[in-house]
C-alpha atoms as one frame of an Amber mdcrd trajectory, in Angstrom:
protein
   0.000   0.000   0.000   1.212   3.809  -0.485   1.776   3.936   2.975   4.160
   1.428   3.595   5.977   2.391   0.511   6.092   6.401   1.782   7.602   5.373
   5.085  10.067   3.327   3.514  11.347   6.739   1.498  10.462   8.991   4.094
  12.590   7.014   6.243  15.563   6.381   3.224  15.742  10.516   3.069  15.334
  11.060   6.962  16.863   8.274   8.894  17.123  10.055  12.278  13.311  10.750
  12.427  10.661   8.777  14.794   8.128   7.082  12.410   4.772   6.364  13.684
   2.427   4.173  11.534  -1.946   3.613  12.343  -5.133   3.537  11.314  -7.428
   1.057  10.768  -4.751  -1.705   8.218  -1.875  -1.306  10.706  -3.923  -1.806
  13.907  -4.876  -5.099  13.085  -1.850  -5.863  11.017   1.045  -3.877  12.916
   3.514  -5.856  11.377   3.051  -4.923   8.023   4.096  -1.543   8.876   7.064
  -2.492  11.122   8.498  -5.045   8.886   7.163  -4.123   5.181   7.162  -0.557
   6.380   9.766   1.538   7.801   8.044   2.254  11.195   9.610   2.593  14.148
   6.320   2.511  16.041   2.764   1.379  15.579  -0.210   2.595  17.000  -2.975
   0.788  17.580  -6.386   1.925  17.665  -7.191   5.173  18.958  -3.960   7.261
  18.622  -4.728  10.649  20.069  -3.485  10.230  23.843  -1.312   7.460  22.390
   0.849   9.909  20.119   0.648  12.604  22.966   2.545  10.275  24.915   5.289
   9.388  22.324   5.437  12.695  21.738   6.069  13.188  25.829   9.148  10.891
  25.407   7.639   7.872  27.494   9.241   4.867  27.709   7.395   2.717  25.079
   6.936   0.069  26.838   4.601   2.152  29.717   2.409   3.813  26.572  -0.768
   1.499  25.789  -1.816   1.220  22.465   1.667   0.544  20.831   3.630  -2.069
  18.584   7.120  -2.047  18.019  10.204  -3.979  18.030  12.922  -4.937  20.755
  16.387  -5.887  20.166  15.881  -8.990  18.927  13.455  -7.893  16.552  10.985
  -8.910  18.002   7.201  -7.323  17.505   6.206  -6.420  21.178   2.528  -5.131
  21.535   1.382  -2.788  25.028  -1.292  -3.247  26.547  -4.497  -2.134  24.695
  -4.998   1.268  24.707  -9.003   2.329  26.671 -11.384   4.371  24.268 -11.616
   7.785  25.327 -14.534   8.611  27.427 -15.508  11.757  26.543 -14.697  12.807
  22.794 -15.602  16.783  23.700 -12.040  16.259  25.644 -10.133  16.505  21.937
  -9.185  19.850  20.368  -9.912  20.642  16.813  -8.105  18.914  14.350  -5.125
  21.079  13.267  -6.726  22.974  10.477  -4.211  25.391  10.179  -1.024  23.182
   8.917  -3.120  22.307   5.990  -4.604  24.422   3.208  -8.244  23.965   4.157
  -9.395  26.122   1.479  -8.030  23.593  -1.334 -10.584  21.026  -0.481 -13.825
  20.591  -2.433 -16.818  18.426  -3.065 -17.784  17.495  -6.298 -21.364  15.588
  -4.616 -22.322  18.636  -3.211 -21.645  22.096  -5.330 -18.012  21.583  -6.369
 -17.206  24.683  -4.330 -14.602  24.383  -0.946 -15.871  21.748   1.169 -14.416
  19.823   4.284 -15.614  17.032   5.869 -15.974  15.999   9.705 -16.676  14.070
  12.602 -19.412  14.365  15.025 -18.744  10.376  16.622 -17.208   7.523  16.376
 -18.166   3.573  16.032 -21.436   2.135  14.318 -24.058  -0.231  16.186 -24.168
  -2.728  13.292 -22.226  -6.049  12.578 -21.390  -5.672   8.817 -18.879  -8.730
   7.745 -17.408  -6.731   4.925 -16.261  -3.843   7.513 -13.802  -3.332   9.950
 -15.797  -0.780  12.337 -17.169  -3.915  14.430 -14.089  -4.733  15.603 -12.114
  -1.766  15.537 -14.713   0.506  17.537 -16.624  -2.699  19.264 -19.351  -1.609
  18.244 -19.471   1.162  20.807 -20.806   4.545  20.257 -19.545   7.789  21.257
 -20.484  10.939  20.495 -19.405  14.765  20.712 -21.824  16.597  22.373 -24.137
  18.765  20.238 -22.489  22.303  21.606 -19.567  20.494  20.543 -20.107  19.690
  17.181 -21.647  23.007  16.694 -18.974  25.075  17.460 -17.104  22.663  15.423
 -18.979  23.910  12.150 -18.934  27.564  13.768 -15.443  27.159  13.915 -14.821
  26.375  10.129 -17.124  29.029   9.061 -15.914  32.384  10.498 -12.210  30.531
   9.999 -12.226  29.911   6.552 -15.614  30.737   5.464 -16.488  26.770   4.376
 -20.143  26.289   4.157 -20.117  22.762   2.434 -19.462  19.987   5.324 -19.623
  16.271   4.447 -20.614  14.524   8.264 -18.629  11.879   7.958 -19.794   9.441
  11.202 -20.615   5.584  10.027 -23.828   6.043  10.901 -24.879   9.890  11.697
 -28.916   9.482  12.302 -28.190   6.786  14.579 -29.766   8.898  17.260 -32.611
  10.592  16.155 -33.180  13.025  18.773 -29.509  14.025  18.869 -30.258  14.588
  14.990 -33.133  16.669  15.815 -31.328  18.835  17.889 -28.341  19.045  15.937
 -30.399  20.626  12.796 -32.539  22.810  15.214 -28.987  24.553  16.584 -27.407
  24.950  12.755 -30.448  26.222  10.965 -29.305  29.976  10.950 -25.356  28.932
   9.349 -26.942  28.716   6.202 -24.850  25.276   5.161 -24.960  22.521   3.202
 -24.151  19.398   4.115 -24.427  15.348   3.537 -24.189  12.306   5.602 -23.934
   8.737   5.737 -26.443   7.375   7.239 -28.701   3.787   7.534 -31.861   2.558
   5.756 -33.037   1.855   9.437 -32.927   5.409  10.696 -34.545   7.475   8.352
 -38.027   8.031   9.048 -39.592  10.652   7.100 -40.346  13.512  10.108 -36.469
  13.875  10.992 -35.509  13.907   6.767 -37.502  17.142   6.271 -35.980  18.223
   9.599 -32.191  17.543   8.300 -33.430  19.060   4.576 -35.329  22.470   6.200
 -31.700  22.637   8.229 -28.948  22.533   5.274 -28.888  18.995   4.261 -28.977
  18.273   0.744 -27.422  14.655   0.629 -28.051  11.338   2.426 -25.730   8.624
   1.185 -27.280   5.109   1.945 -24.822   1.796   1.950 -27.480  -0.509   0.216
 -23.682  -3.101  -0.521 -26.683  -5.363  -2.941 -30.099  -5.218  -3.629 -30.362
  -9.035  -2.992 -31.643 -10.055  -0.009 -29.702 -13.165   0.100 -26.474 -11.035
  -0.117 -27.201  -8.731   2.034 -28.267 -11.337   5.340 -24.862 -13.252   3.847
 -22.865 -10.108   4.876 -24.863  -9.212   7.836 -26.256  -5.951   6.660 -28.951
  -6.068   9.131 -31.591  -4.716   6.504 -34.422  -5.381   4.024 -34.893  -4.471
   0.925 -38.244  -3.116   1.381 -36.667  -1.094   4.411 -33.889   0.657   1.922
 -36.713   1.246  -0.943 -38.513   3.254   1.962 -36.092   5.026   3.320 -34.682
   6.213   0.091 -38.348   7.616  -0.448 -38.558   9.216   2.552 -35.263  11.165
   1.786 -36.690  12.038  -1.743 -40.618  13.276   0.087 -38.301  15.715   1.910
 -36.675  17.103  -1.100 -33.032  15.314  -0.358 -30.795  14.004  -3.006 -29.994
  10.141  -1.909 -26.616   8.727  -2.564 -26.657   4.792  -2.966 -23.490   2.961
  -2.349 -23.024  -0.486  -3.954 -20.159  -3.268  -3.962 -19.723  -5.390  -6.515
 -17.955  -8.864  -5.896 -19.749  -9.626  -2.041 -19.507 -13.032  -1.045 -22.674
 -15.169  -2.301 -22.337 -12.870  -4.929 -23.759 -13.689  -8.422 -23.900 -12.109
 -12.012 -27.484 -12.010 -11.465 -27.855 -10.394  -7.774 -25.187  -7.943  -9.559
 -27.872  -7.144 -11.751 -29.641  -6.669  -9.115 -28.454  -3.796  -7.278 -27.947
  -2.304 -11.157 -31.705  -2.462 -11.959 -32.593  -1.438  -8.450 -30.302   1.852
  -8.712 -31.985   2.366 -11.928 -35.639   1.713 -10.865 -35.376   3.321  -7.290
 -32.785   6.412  -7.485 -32.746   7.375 -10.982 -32.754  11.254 -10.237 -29.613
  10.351  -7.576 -26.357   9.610  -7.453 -25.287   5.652  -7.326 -21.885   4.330
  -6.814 -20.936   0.767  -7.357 -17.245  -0.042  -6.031 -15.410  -3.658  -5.398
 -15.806  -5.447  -2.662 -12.545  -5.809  -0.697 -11.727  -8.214   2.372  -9.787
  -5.553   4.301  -7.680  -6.147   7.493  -9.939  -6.139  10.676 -13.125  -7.597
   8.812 -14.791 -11.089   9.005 -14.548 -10.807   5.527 -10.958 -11.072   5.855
 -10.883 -14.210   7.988 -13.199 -15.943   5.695 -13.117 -14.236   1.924 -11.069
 -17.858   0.668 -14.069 -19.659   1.802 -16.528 -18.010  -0.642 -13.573 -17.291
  -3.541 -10.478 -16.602  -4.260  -8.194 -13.233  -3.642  -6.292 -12.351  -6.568
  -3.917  -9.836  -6.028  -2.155  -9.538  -2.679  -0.764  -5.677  -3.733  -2.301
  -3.491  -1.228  -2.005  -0.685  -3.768  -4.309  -2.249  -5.264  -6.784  -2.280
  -3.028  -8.558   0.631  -3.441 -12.135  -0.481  -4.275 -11.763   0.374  -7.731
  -9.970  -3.244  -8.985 -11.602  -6.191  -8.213  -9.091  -8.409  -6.073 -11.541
 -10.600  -4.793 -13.172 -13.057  -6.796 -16.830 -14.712  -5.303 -17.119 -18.428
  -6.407 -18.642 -18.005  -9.929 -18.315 -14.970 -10.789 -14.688 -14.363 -12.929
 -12.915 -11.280 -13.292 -13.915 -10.060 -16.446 -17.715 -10.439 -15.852 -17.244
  -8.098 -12.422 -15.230  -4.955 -14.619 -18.205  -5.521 -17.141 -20.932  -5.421
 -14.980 -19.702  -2.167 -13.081 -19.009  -0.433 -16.181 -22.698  -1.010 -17.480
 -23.653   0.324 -13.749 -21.524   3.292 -14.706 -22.646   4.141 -17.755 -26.181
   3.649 -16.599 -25.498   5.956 -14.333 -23.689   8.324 -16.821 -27.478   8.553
 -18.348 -29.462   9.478 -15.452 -26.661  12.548 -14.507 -26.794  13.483 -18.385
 -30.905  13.240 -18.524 -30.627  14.897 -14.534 -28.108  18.100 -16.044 -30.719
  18.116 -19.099 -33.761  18.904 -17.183
């Protein structure tokens, strides 16, 4: 992956320096990063307190939430390092040694955009993700003054009115959503979220639309109800065909999000999810991407049992090459079938831009 192969030139230009290596690949696979990589250290899980501490010269092996190697080259790992309690306790990301102003968002006008966090961790048990296990499932969230002054923050900073909510699941409580839109209705935004087919009801949709939301993006993964209980979605079909016209009652655009190449997967329950993008969300945006059994998922302990992985080059997976293969299903049939979702889709934004 890019990352591993940055280190290894950071580190061939810059010797002397301290290299820390996380995220989500490197927390379950720390090795890969001290051994393929060039770290010195790996931090596992959460890294905010965790990199405070390295930074704070502590020995390593007193810091929780660490991998790294002893003399003998050895891989030691700390103790696991506790959640933080209360998110609210963090500062603002460091907006400042970045050029803010550079970002933008072609889903929403195209203009500067930035996106954020109001929470971390998702309630559901996906296969194909590795939030289950990386967050336990556990939900915390910012406080609403929090998040608030958050957005306050970035507008009289750098005048960005265009925030992508990036949380797993950000309606997952619906009062906190209610309040949330009540408190930003005067900034004047516009904003999109990721949300679930299971908390959408129609009341709190106008809500988020009368408060600045345009977008709702919806992980539907297949519109086959076989694949979807195979990877532990948690939803119906006929739960995802409401909620999606719900978001469109209250005058939001809906964003579906598809994968290509789950396991159970077929050429026909492909189809599937192509004909139910067309028939359901023709006036949206739909995205079909490759399923990929990254580090930290179920789908990563088990993706040989239900095909074959093809490429082992992390730089290739990226979502956008199919590198695993569902008993079946071959290659070539996979690249087809998403390019027919893409230029289906290339119709409905050309008939959309038309109107």
């Amino acid at each position: 992956m890019i990352a591993i192969s940055l280190s290894c030139l950071l580190k061939e230009h810059y010797p002397d320096i301290l290299l820390c290596m996380g995220g989500v690949h490197f927390t379950f696979c720390p090795e890969d990063g001290l051994n393929k990589g060039a770290a010195d250290l790996v931090v596992i899980g959460e890294g905010e307190y965790t990199m405070l501490e390295i930074c704070q010269g502590k020995a390593w092996n007193t810091i929780d939430g660490i991998a790294f190697k002893d003399i003998t080259g050895s891989v030691i790992k700390t103790s696991p390092r506790a959640f933080i309690r209360d998110l609210d306790e963090l500062p603002y990301p460091a907006y400042e040694l970045v050029d803010v102003t550079s970002y933008d968002d072609q889903l929403i006008t195209g203009e500067k955009a930035i996106s954020l966090l109001t929470g971390r961790g998702c309630p559901m048990s996906c296969t194909f993700c590795a939030s289950p296990l990386f967050w336990q499932r556990k939900i915390r969230l910012n406080s609403i003054q929090y998040a608030v002054e958050h957005i306050k923050f970035l507008v009289d900073t750098y005048g960005i009115k265009n925030i992508r909510v990036m949380d797993d699941t950000f309606t997952v409580s619906r009062r906190r959503v209610l309040e949330f839109c009540q408190q930003i209705k005067e900034l004047n935004l516009n904003l999109t979220c990721l949300t679930n087919v299971r908390n959408s009801d129609a009341d709190m949709l106008k809500e988020m639309k009368d408060s600045g939301f345009s977008i709702v993006a919806y992980g539907i993964e297949c519109a086959n109800q076989h694949v979807l209980d195979a990877v532990e979605k948690g939803i119906t079909l006929q739960r995802a065909i409401q909620a999606i016209e719900n978001a469109k009652s209250a005058g939001l655009v809906v964003e579906l999000l598809f994968m290509i190449g789950n396991i159970t997967e077929t050429e026909e329950t492909i189809i599937d999810s192509i004909e139910f993008a067309r028939k359901y969300n023709s006036d949206g945006c739909n995205w079909f991407q490759f399923s990929t059994p990254f580090p930290g998922s179920v789908f990563a302990t088990n993706a040989e049992e239900y095909g074959r992985i093809i490429s082992w080059d992390m730089d290739e997976w990226d979502h956008q090459k199919p590198v695993f293969i569902p008993h079946g299903l071959n290659e070539e049939t996979m690249i087809g079938l998403r390019h027919v979702a893409s230029m289906v889709e290339k119709f409905f934004v050309k008939k959309r831009r038309s109107r």
